[in-house]
PLY file of the C-alpha trace (Angstrom):
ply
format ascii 1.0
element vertex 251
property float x
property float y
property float z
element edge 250
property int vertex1
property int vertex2
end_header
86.05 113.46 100.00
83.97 111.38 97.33
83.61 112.44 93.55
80.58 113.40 94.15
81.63 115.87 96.73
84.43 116.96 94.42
81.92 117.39 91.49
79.63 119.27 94.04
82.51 121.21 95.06
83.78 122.44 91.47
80.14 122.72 90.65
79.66 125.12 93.67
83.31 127.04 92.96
81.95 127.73 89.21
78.48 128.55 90.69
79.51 130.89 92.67
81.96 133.19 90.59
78.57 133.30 88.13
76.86 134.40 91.08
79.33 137.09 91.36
79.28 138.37 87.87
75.55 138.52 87.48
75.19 140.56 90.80
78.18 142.82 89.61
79.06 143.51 93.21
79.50 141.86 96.95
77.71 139.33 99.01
77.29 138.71 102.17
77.52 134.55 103.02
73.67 134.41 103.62
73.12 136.07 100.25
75.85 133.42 98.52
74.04 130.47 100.40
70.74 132.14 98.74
72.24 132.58 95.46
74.07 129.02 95.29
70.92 126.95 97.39
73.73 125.79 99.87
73.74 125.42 103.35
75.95 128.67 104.85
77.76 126.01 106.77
79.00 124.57 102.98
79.33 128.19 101.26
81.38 129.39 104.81
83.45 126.72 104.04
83.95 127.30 100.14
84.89 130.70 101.12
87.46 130.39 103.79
89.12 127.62 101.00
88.98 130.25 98.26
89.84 133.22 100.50
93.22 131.08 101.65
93.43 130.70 98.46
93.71 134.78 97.01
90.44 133.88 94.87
88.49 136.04 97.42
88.29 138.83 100.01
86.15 140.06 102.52
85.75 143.76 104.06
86.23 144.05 107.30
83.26 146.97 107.80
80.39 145.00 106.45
81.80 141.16 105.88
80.47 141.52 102.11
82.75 138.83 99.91
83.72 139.77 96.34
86.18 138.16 94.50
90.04 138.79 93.66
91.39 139.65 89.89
93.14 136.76 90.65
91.22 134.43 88.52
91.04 136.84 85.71
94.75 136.99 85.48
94.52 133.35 85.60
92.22 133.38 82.95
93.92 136.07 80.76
97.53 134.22 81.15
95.37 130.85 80.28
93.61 132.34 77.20
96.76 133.76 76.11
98.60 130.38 75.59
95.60 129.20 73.77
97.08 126.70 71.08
93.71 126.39 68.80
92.66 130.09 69.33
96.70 131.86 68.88
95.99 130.70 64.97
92.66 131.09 64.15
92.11 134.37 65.98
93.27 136.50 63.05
91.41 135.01 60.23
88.61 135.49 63.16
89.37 139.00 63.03
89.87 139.49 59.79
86.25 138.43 59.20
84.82 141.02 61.82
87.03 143.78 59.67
85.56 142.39 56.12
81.75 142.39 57.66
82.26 144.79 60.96
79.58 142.02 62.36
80.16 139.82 65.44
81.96 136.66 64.73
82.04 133.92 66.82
83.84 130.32 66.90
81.97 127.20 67.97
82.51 123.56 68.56
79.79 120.78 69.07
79.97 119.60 72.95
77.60 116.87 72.85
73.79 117.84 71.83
74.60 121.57 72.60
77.22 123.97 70.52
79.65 125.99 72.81
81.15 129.51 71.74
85.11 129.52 72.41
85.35 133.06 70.95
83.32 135.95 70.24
84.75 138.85 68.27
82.03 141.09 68.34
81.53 144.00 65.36
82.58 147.87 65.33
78.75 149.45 64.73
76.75 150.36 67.57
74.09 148.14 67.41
75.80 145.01 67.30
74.93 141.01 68.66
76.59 140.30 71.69
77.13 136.74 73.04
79.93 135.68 75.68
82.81 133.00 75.36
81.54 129.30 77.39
77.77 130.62 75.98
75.91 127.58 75.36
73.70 126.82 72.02
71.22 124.62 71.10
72.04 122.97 67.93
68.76 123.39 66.36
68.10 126.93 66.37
71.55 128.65 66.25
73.63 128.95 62.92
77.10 127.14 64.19
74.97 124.22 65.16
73.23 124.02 61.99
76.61 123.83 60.50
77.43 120.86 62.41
73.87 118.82 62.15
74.23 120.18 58.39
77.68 118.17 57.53
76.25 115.19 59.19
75.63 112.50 56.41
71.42 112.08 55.79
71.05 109.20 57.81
73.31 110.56 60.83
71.20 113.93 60.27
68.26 112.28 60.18
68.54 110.01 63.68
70.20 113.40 65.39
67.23 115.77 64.32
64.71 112.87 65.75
66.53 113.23 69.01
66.37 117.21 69.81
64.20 118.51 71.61
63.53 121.39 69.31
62.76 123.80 72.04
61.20 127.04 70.73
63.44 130.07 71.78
61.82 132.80 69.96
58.39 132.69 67.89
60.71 132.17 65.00
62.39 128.45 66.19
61.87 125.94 63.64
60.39 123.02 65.90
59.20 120.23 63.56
61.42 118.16 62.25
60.68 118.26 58.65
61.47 122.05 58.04
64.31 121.56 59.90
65.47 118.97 57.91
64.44 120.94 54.78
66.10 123.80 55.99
69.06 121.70 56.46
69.43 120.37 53.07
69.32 123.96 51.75
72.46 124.86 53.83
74.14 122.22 52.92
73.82 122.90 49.04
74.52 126.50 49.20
77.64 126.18 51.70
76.40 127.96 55.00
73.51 127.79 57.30
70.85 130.37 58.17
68.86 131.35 61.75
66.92 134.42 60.95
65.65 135.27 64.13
65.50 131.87 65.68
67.88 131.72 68.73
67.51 135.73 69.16
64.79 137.63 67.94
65.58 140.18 65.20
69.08 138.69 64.55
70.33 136.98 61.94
73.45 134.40 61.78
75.07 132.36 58.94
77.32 129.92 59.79
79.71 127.49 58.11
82.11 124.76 59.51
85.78 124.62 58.84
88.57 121.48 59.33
91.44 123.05 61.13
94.19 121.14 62.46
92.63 117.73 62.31
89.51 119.52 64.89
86.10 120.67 63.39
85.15 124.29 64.60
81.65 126.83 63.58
82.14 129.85 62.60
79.35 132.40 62.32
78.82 135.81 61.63
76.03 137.45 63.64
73.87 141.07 63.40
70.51 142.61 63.00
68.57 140.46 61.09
67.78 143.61 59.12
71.18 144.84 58.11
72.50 140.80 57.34
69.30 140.21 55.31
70.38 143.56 53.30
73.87 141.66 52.83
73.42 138.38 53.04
75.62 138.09 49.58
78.59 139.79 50.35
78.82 138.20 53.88
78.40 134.91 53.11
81.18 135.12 50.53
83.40 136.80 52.88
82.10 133.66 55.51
83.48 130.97 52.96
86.50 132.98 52.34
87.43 132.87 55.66
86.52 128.80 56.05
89.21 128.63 53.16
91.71 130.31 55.12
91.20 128.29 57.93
91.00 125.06 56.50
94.50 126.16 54.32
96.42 126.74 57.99
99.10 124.10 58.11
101.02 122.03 60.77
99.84 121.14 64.37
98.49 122.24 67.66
0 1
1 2
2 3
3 4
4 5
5 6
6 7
7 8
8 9
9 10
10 11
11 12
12 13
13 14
14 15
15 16
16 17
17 18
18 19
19 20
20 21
21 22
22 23
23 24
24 25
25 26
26 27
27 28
28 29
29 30
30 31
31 32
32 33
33 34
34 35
35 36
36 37
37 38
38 39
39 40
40 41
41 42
42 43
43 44
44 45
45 46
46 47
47 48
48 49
49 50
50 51
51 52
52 53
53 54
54 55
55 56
56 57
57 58
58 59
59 60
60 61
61 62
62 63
63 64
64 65
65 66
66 67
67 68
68 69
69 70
70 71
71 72
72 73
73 74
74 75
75 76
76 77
77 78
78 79
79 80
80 81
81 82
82 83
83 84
84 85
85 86
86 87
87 88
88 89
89 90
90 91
91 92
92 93
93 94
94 95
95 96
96 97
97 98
98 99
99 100
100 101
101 102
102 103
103 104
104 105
105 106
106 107
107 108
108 109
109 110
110 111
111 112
112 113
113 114
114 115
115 116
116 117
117 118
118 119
119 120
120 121
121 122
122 123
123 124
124 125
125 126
126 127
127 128
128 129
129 130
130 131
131 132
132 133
133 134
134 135
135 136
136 137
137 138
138 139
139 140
140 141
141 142
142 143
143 144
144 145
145 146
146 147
147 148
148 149
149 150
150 151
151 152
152 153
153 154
154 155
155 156
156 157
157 158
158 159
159 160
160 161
161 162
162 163
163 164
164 165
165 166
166 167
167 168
168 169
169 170
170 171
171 172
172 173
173 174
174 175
175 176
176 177
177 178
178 179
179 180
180 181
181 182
182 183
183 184
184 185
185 186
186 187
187 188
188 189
189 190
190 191
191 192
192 193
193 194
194 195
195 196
196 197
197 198
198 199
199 200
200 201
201 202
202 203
203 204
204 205
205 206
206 207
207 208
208 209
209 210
210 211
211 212
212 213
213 214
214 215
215 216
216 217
217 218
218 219
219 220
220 221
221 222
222 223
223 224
224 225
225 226
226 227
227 228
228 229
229 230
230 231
231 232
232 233
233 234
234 235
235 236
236 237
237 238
238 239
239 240
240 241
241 242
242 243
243 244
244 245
245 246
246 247
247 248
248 249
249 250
């Protein structure tokens, strides 16, 4: 086998267990060649490899495929042992108690901001995002935090570089209110979307040094309710960057 058809391969493994979880139920092998674009001679293969594996199973009344709990206890038992998130998990949940919003912990994977951890709020109507979600840095509040510690010249040459998609009405697309915006973050301590990345919600975000690694955290909710308590949240927000940043010793 090449790389290539080892990328293609893990690409097609990942791919696939996505396909599973946004169906929320079986498939037969045409449907996973339809979901995955594959030829059914690659997915039949893929299968029988994960099946031999005990990542799959298939009934034997209908042939539908649907996948094992193996990977989630593989998962669970991985997450567990987490060096970075065993530490920083509490002062993460500390911060949902103090604001009963979502919080969520970010890092900057190239152009793009991923979520490690999402630790979403006690009230009903709440913002939701998933752990391995991926961000643009423009218009969500972790990657503002990151473009906004950038020094003016490093800020600058990133910001000309975006693409500044719009992902609601309310996506700031030129560069010079972003940059503006930027600057205003940066002198009051945290950064702002209001509506930007998800209609009607609001996040504020800061970035903390932990361990010698730079990580986002945000705090998320109705744009209505934050706006309402912006204050008290964003002091509760640096708080918790000043409990991070005060964590001693190494991962």
């Amino acid at each position: 086998m090449s790389m290539n058809d080892g990328v293609k391969t893990a690409v097609r493994t990942v791919n696939l267990f996505e396909a599973f979880s946004r169906r929320k139920g079986p498939m037969t092998l045409t449907q996973i060649a339809e979901a995955l674009s594959a030829p059914i001679s690659s997915c039949h293969g893929l299968v029988r490899t994960l099946s031999a594996r005990g990542y799959l199973y298939t009934s034997e009344r209908n042939r539908e495929i649907y996948p094992t709990k193996r990977l989630l206890e593989i998962a669970n038992t991985i997450a567990a042992h987490d060096p970075v998130l065993e530490s920083i998990v509490p002062e993460l949940e500390a911060l949902r108690d103090a604001t009963d919003e979502t919080v969520l912990l970010g890092r900057r994977q190239g152009d793009t901001i991923l979520y490690l951890d999402v630790i979403e709020g006690g009230q009903t109507l709440r913002y939701s995002a998933g752990a391995g979600d991926i961000k643009p840095m423009h218009s969500s509040a972790i990657g503002k935090s990151f473009l906004g510690r950038l020094d003016s010249g490093e800020r600058a040459a990133l910001v000309a570089r975006l693409p500044l998609d719009p992902r609601t009405p309310n996506t700031i697309t030129e560069r010079e209110p972003l940059t503006d915006d930027l600057a205003k973050g940066a002198t009051r301590g945290y950064f702002v979307t209001r509506g930007e990345n998800v209609v009607d919600v609001m996040g504020m975000a800061t970035t903390a040094d932990v361990y010698g690694e730079t990580f986002g955290v945000a705090v998320a909710g109705p744009l209505a309710r934050m706006e309402a308590g912006e204050e008290a949240l964003a002091g509760e927000l640096l708080a918790a960057k000043a409990r991070l940043e005060a964590l001693g010793g190494t991962i």
